[in-house]
Structure formats: structure tokens, C-alpha cells
C-alpha positions as CSV (number, residue, x, y, z in Angstrom):
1,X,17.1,68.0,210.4
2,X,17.6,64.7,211.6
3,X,14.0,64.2,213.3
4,X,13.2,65.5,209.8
5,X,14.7,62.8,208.2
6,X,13.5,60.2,210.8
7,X,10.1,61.3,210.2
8,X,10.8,60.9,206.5
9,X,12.1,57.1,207.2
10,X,8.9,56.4,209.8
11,X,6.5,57.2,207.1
12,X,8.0,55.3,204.3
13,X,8.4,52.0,206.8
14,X,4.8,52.7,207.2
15,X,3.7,52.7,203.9
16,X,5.8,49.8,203.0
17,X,4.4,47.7,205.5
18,X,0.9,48.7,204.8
19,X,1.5,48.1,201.2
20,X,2.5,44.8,202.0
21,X,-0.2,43.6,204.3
22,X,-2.7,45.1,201.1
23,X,-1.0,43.2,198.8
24,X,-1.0,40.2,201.2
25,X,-4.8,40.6,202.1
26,X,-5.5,40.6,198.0
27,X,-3.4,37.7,197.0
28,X,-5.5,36.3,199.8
29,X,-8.7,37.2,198.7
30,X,-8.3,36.3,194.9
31,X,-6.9,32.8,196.3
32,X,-10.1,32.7,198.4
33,X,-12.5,33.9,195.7
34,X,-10.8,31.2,193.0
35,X,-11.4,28.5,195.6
36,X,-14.8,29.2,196.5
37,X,-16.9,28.4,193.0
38,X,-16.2,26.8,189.4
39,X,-17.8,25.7,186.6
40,X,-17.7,22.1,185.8
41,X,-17.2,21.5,182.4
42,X,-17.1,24.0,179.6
43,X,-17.6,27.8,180.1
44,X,-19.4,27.7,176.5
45,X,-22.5,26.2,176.2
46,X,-23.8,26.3,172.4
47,X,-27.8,25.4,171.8
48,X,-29.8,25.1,168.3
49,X,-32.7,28.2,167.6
50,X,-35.5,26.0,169.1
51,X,-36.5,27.0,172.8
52,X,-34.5,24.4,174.9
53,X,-33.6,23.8,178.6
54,X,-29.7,25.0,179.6
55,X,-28.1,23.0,182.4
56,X,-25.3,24.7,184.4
57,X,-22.9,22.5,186.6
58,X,-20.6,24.0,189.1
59,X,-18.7,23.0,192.1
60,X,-18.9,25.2,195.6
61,X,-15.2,24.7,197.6
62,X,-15.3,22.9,200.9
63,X,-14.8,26.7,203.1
64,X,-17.9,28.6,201.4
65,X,-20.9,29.2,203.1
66,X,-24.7,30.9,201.8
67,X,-26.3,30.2,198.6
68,X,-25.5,30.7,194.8
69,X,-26.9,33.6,193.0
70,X,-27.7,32.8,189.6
71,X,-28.4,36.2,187.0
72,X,-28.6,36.3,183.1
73,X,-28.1,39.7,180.6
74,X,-30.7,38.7,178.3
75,X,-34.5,38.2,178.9
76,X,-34.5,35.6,176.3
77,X,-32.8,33.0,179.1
78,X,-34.5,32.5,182.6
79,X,-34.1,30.7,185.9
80,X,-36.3,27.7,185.8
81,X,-34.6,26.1,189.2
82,X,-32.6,27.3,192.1
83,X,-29.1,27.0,193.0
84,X,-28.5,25.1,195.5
85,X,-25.4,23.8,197.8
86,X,-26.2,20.4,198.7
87,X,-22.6,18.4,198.6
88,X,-20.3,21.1,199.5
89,X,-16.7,20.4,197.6
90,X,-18.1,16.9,196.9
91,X,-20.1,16.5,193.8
92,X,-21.2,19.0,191.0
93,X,-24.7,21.2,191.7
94,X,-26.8,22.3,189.0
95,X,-29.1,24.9,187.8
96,X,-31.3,24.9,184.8
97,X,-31.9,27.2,182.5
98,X,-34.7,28.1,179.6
99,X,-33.8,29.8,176.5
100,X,-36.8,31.1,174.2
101,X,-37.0,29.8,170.6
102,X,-34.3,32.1,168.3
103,X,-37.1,34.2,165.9
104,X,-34.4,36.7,165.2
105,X,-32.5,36.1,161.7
106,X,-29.2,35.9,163.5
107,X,-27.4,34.3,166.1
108,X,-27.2,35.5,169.6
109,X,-25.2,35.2,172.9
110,X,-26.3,35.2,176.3
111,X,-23.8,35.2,179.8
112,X,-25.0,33.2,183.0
113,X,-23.3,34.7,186.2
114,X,-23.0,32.6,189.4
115,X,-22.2,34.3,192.2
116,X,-21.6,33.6,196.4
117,X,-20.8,36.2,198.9
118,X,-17.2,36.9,199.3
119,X,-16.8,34.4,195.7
120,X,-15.1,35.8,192.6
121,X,-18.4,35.9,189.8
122,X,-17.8,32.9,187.4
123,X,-19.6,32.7,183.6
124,X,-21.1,30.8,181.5
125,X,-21.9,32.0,177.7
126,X,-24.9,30.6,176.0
127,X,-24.6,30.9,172.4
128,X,-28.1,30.1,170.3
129,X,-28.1,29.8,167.1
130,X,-30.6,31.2,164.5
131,X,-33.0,28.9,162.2
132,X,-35.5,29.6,159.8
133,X,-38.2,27.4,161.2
134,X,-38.6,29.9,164.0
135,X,-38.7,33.4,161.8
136,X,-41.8,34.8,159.9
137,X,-41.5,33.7,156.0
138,X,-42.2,36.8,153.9
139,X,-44.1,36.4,150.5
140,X,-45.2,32.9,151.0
141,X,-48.2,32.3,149.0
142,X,-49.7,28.9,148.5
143,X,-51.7,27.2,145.0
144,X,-54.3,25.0,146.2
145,X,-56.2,22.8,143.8
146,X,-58.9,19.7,144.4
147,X,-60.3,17.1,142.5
148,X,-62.0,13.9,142.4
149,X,-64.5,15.1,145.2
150,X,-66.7,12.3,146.7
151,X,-69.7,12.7,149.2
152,X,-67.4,12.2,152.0
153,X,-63.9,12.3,150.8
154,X,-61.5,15.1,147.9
155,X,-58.4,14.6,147.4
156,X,-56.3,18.2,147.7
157,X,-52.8,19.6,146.8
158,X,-51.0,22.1,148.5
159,X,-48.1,23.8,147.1
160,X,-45.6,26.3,148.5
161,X,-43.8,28.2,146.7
162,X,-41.5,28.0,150.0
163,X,-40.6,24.6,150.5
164,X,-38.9,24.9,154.1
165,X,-41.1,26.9,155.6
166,X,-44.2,25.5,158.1
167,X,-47.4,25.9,157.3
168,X,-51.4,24.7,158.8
169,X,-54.0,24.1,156.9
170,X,-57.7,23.2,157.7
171,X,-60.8,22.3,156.4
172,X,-63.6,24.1,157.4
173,X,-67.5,24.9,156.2
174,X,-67.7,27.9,153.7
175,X,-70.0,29.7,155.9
176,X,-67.0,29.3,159.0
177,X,-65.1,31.0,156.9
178,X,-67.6,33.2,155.6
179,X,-67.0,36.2,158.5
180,X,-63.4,36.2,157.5
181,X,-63.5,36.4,153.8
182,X,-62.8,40.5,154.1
183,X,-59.9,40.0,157.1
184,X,-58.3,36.9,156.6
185,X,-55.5,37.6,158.8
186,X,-58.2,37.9,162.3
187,X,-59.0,34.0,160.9
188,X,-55.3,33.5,161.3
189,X,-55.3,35.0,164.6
190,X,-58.4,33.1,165.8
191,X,-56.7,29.9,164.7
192,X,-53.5,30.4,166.4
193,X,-55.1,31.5,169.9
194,X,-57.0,28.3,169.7
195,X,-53.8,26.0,168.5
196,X,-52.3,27.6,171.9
197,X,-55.0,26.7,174.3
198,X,-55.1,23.1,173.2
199,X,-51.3,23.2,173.5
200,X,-51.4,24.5,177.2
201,X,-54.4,22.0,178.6
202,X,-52.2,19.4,176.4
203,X,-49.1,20.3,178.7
204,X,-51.4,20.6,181.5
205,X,-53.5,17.0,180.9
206,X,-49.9,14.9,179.9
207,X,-47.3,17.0,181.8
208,X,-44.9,17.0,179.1
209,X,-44.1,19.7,176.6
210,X,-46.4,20.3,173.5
211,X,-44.2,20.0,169.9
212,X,-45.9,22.1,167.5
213,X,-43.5,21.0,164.9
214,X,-46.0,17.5,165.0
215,X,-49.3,19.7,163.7
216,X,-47.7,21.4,160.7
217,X,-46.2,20.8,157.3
218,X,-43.4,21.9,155.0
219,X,-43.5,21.4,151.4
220,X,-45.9,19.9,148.3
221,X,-48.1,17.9,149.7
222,X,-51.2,15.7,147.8
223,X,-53.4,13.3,149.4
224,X,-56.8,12.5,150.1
225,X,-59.0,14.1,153.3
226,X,-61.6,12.0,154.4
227,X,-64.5,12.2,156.9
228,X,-66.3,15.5,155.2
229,X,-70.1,15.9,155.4
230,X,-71.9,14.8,152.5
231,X,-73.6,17.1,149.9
232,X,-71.7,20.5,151.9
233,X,-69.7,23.6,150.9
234,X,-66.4,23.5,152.0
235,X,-63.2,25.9,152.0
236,X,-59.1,24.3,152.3
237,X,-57.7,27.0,154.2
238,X,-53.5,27.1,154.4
239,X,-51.5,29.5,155.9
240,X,-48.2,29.9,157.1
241,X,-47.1,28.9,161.1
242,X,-43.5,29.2,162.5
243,X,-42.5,26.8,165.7
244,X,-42.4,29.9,167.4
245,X,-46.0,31.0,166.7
246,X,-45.3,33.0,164.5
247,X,-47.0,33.8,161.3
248,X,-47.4,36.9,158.9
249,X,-51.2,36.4,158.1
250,X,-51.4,35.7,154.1
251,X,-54.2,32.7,153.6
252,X,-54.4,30.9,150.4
253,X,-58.6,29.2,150.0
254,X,-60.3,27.7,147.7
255,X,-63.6,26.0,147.8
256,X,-65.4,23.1,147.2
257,X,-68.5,21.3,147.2
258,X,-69.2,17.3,148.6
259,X,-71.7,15.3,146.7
260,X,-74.7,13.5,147.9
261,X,-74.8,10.2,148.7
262,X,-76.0,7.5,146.1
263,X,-78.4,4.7,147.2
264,X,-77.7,1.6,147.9
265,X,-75.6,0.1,144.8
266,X,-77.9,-2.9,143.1
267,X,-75.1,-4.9,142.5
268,X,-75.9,-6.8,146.1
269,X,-79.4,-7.1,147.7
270,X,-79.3,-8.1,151.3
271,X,-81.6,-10.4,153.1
272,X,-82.3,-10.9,157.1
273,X,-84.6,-13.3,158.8
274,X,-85.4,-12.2,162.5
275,X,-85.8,-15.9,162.8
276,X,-82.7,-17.4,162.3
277,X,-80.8,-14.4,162.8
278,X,-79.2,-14.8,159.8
279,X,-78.4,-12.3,157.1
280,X,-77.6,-13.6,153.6
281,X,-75.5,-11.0,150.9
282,X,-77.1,-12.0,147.3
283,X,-74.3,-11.2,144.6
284,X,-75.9,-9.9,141.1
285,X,-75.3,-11.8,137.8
286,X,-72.6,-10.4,136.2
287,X,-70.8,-9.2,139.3
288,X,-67.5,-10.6,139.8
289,X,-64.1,-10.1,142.0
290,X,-63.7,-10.0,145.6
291,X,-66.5,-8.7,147.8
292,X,-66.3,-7.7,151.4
293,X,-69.5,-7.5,154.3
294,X,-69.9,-6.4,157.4
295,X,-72.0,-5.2,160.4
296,X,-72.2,-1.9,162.7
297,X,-74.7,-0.4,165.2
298,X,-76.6,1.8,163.9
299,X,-75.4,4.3,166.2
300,X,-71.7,3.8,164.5
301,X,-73.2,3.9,160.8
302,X,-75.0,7.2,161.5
303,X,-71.7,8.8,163.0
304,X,-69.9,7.8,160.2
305,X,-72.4,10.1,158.2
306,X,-71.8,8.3,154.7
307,X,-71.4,4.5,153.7
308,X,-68.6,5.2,152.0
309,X,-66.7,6.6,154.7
310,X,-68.0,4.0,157.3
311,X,-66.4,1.6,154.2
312,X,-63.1,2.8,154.7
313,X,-62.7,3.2,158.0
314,X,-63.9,-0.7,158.3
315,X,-60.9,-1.4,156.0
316,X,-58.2,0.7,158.3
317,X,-59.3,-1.1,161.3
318,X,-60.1,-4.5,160.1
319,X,-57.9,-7.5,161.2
320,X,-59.6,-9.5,158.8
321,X,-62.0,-8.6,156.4
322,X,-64.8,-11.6,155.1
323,X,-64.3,-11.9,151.4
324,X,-67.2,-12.9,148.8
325,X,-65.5,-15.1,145.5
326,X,-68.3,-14.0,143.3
327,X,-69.3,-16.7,140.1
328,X,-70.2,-15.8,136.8
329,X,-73.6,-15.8,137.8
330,X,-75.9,-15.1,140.9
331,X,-74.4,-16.4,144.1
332,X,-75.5,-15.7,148.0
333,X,-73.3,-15.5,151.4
334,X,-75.2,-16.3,154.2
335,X,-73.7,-15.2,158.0
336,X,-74.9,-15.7,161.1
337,X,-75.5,-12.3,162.7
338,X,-75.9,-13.5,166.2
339,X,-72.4,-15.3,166.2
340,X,-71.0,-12.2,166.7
341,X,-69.9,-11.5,170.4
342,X,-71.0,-7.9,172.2
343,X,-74.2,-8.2,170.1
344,X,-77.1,-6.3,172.1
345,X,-80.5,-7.8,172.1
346,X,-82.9,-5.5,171.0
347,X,-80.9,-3.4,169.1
348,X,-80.6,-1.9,165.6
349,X,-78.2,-2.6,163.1
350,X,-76.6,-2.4,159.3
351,X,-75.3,-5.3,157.2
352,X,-73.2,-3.6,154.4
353,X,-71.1,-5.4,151.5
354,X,-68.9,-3.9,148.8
355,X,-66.7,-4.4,145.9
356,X,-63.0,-4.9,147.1
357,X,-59.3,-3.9,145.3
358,X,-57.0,-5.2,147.5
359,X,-54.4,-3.9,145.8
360,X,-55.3,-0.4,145.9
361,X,-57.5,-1.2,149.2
362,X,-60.3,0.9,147.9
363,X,-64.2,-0.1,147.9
364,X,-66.9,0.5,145.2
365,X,-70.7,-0.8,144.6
366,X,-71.4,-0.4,148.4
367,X,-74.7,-1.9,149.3
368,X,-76.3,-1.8,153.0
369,X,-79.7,-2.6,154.7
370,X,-80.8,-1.8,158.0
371,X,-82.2,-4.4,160.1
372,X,-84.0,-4.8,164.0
373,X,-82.1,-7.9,166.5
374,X,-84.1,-9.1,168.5
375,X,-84.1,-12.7,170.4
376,X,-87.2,-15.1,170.1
């Protein structure tokens, strides 16, 4: 009875004192585990619905040893960098994360767990928010319209009948578009494989990320597209583009044609003597207002496919533009051609003069003449 009873007290010491050293060894642990890793600064990290870089700071304790595992539960958010322990108990490490653009209509969340051998796991939540720029419109249509169509130049409106919502538009010779006229959607997906190859060798050339957000539009837009080929059928094509590339393949078109380009307006006649080098810009009677001339290589003029587009573009560039005070009746300009520095010998060249509104910067009555330099 009594080595019954001993026994009874022996095995109850024993558990007591194993208990103990367990509950001693845990308290242990968790106090080691606590010690070991922490997040520096907020265990919630909220971000907008545009793909964006997450930045992670945590501290490792003075005692731990081996690296920092760093997992995510959504394959939305990836590892772009390594944790590392450089400054052990000193200053904060960091890991960076990427989160994918948000193209769900929602919000969502997203946990970063750092771990360390021997380490309690510590968190981080990533909530991203949602955003309409980065989900697929549905039933976005477009009215297109253009009018007062030059040989180089139309002016175009483009209306949405979804305001906020991105959208591309091109234009593009009717027989480009031709092929596509019965599957306008595989001209969509043509596009946008295109638009993502000049985005990669654009990352790739400039090292720095490419913002698609800069090569489309939202809303009513009207203005003028210059730089068309003259006397050439032509299609505005528009459809719609999220930042996240997506789209839902509906194209709006409608067509146009350029016109040709006049001749040489009569209300100037241009003169140059190879001799003197000098060209002179003869105003006709009745003519009067401010008038504008100028010179290009013939190489230039010929790229510029129209006078009236090389017209404009010499008004966007120029410093300074020559002005002509016409009088009531005939009156001449002469300039000295060879005054004017970079000038190749042997070369051939175009004088051109124009009406000018300086108020509404815009040229009319364009007259030009080709002409041979050459030094005596």
C-alpha cells in the first residue's frame, strides 16, 4: 500500500516537474521567436489598382542567425528582391515587392510572410484597391465624325459615350485596314501586341518603366491631325484600351479622303539669280497683310510631302519667322540666300512665302519655287 502510494507521489512529482520545464522551454521559445524578427512600421500596407512596387521593412534581433524567407498567398504579388540581413539588430532591411495592376471590379488583399529558422512568422497585409481604369469597359461605342479635310491635314472628333474610360485611336490607309473590315477585333489584337513590343524595347532602350496611361485618351476630343499623305483614302480607327491591356474589341471607323495639292498660289511669284544668290518674293497687286518666306533643302520639302504641311511645321519650329508688310500695290522682298549658315554648295533648294494670321497662326496663298545653289 504504501509503495503504492509512493509510486502514486513519484509519478505526479514527475509530471509536475516535466510540466514545468515544458512550460519553461515555451515561454522560452515564444520570448526567442518575438525577439528574433519585426516589422518596422505598419503591418498594413494599402496601394491604389495600378501595378506598383511594395516595400517591406523589418528588423532581424541581434541573436538570429540564416536568412529571411519571404512567401506571398496571392500570385498577383511577387518577390522582386531578396531578403537580406546586412545590419543585424542595427538598422531596418528591406524587401520589395510587385503587385499586378487590379483588373478585377473589386478590392483585394494579399499577406506577406517573413520567416527565419527557429523565428515566430511575422505579416504584412497588402490591400489593393480596385479602379476602373484597369477593368474592360462593356458597351463602349464611339461616334466619329470629320470635316474640313485638307491635302495634308482633317480635323476629327471623337466621342465616347463613356467618358472615363481609355481609349487609342489611329489613323491608318483604308487598304491597312482593308483585311480587318470582317474581324475587327484581330485589328485590335494586332494593335495591342505591337503597342507591347515598343513598350518592352522602350523599357529595355531607357531602363525605366513604360506608362501606357501617356499613349491614350479619355473623353470628347476634337482637333486637327496633321502630316497625312495628300490625295489618299484614309480610315480613324478608335477603340477601347485599359492601363492593364486590356480591351473588349469593339472598333468604331469611319473614312475619309485627302485632297490633292493645289499649285503654287499666284498671289507671289518668286525670283532667284544664281548670280547674286539672291532670291526676291514679288507680292501681287491687291495682296495685302502680313506674309511670311522661307527656305528648305529639297530633301526636307519632299519629306514633308505637301507645302502646306512643310508651312506649318516651319511655324511650330520657327524662332522667328521674316514678315512681308505688303502695300496696296505690287511690292518685292529680296533675301540673300547665301547669308544663311549650313548652306551646301551645290545643292538644291525651295524658297516658299505665304499669307500669315498671327492670331490664329495659320498660313494661306502658299507659293514656292525650286531653285539650284551653286557658287561661281
Amino acid at each position: 500500500m504504501g509503495f503504492n502510494i509512493t509510486g502514486k507521489y513519484f509519478r505526479m512529482i514527475v509530471a509536475a516537474v516535466l510540466t514545468a520545464v515544458t512550460i519553461s522551454a515555451c515561454e522560452k521559445a515564444a520570448e526567442t521567436e518575438s525577439d528574433l524578427i519585426r516589422v518596422a512600421g505598419s503591418s498594413v500596407t494599402k496601394i491604389g489598382a495600378e501595378a506598383a512596387d511594395v516595400t517591406v521593412q523589418y528588423i532581424v534581433s541581434g541573436t538570429a542567425t540564416g536568412t529571411v524567407s519571404v512567401t506571398t498567398n496571392a500570385d498577383w504579388l511577387t518577390v522582386v528582391t531578396d531578403a537580406e540581413v546586412k545590419s543585424v539588430g542595427k538598422e531596418p532591411e528591406s524587401v520589395t515587392l510587385r503587385a499586378a495592376a487590379n483588373t478585377t471590379s473589386g478590392s483585394r488583399n494579399a499577406v506577406i510572410s517573413l520567416g527565419m529558422a527557429g523565428a515566430k512568422t511575422v505579416r504584412v497585409t497588402v490591400i489593393q484597391s480596385s479602379g476602373i481604369d484597369y477593368v474592360t469597359p462593356s458597351g463602349m461605342s464611339f461616334d466619329l465624325s470629320t470635316a474640313s479635310v485638307t491635302e495634308s491635314s482633317v480635323t476629327y472628333t471623337i466621342a465616347p459615350n463613356l467618358i472615363d474610360r481609355y481609349y487609342v485611336f489611329a489613323f491608318i490607309h483604308a487598304d491597312e485596314w482593308e483585311p480587318y473590315d470582317g474581324n475587327r477585333k484581330a485589328y485590335v489584337d494586332k494593335s495591342v501586341a505591337e503597342m507591347k513590343d515598343y513598350a518592352a524595347r522602350y523599357e529595355e532602350k531607357y531602363d525605366a518603366v513604360f506608362n501606357l496611361k501617356n499613349y491614350l485618351y479619355k473623353g470628347y476630343r476634337a482637333t486637327t491631325q496633321n502630316a497625312l499623305d495628300p490625295d489618299t483614302d484614309y480610315c480613324l480607327v478608335t477603340f477601347d484600351l485599359n492601363l492593364a491591356w486590356g480591351y473588349s474589341g469593339t472598333v468604331a471607323v469611319t473614312h475619309f479622303r485627302t485632297g490633292v495639292v493645289p499649285p503654287s498660289s499666284s498671289a507671289f511669284s518668286i525670283e532667284y539669280d544664281p548670280e547674286t544668290y539672291v532670291v526676291t518674293f514679288n507680292v501681287s497687286a491687291g495682296i495685302t497683310g502680313k506674309f511670311c518666306y522661307g527656305f528648305a533643302p529639297l530633301e526636307e520639302w519632299n519629306k514633308a510631302k505637301t507645302p502646306r504641311e512643310m508651312v506649318r511645321k516651319y511655324i511650330e519650329n520657327a524662332s522667328t519667322i521674316p514678315t512681308l508688310d505688303a502695300q496696296e500695290t505690287s511690292y518685292a522682298k529680296s533675301a540673300s540666300f547665301c547669308q544663311y549658315v549650313g548652306v551646301e554648295d551645290n545643292s538644291d533648294w525651295v524658297a516658299f512665302v505665304f499669307s500669315y494670321n498671327s492670331s490664329t497662326e495659320t498660313a494661306s496663298n502658299i507659293a514656292w519655287s525650286q531653285f539650284h545653289y551653286q557658287q561661281k
